[in-house]
Legacy VTK file of the C-alpha trace (Angstrom):
# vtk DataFile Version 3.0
C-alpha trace
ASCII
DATASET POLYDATA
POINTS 87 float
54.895 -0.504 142.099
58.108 -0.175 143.827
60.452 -2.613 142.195
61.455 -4.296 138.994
61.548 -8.112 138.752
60.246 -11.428 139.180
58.526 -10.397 142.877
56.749 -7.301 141.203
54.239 -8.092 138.928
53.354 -4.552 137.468
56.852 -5.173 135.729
55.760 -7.862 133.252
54.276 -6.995 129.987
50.637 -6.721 130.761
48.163 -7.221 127.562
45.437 -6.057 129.729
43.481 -2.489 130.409
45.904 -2.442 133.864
48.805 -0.407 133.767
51.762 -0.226 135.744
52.761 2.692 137.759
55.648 3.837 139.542
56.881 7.166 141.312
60.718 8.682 140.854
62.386 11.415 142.709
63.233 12.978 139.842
64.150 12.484 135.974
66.958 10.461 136.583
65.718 8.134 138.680
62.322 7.690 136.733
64.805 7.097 133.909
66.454 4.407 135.501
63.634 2.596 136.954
62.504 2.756 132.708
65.854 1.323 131.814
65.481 -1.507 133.775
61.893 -2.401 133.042
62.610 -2.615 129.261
65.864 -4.466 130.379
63.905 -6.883 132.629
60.432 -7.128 129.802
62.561 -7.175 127.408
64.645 -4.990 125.103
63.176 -4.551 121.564
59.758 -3.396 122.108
58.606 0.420 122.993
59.496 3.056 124.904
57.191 6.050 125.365
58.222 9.705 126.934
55.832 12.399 127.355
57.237 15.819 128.344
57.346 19.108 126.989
58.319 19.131 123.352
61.133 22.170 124.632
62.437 19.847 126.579
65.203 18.391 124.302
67.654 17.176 127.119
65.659 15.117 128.514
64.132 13.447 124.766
67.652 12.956 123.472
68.748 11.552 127.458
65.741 9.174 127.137
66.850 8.060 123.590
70.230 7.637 124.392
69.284 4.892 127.417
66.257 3.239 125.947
67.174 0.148 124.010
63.769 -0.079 122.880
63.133 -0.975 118.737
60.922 1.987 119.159
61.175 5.211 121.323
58.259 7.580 120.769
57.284 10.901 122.335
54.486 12.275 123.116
52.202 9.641 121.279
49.842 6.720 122.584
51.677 3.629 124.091
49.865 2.011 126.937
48.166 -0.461 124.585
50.727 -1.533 122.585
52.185 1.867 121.146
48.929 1.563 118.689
51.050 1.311 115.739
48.416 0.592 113.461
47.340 4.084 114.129
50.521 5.972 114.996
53.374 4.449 112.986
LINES 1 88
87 0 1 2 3 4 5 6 7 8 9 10 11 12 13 14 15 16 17 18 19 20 21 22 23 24 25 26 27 28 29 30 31 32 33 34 35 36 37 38 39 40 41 42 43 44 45 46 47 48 49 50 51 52 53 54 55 56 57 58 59 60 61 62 63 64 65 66 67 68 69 70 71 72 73 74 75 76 77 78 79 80 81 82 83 84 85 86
């Protein structure tokens, strides 16, 4: 997917084994095009990161942007953050 909004349809909440993907230049931008798909979906649900557990910048850069009710690393979240499992 290449945008975020009403004309892209990977942006909507999808309850379904298809996920949405989309490419960033770098951190930032990935980080940005996140923003805006929990802004657009939603705020209030989850936000998942996975990087390297050394990589504290970028956890604590994600958790300051996300306005997600949760923000998880490094756990399962592509069916809804499994939180009977998880949390």
């Amino acid at each position: 997917a290449e945008e975020v909004g009403e004309s892209e349809p990977f942006s909507f909440e999808k309850l379904s084994p298809v996920l949405g993907f989309y490419r960033a230049s770098d951190f930032d931008a990935a980080l940005e095009t996140s923003r805006r798909l929990v802004a657009f979906g939603g705020s209030g649900h989850t936000s998942v990161l996975y990087t390297d557990p050394s990589s504290r910048d970028r956890i604590t850069k994600f958790h300051d942007v996300m306005t997600a009710g949760r923000i998880l690393i490094n756990m399962p979240a592509s069916q809804g953050a499994i939180g009977d499992v998880f949390n």
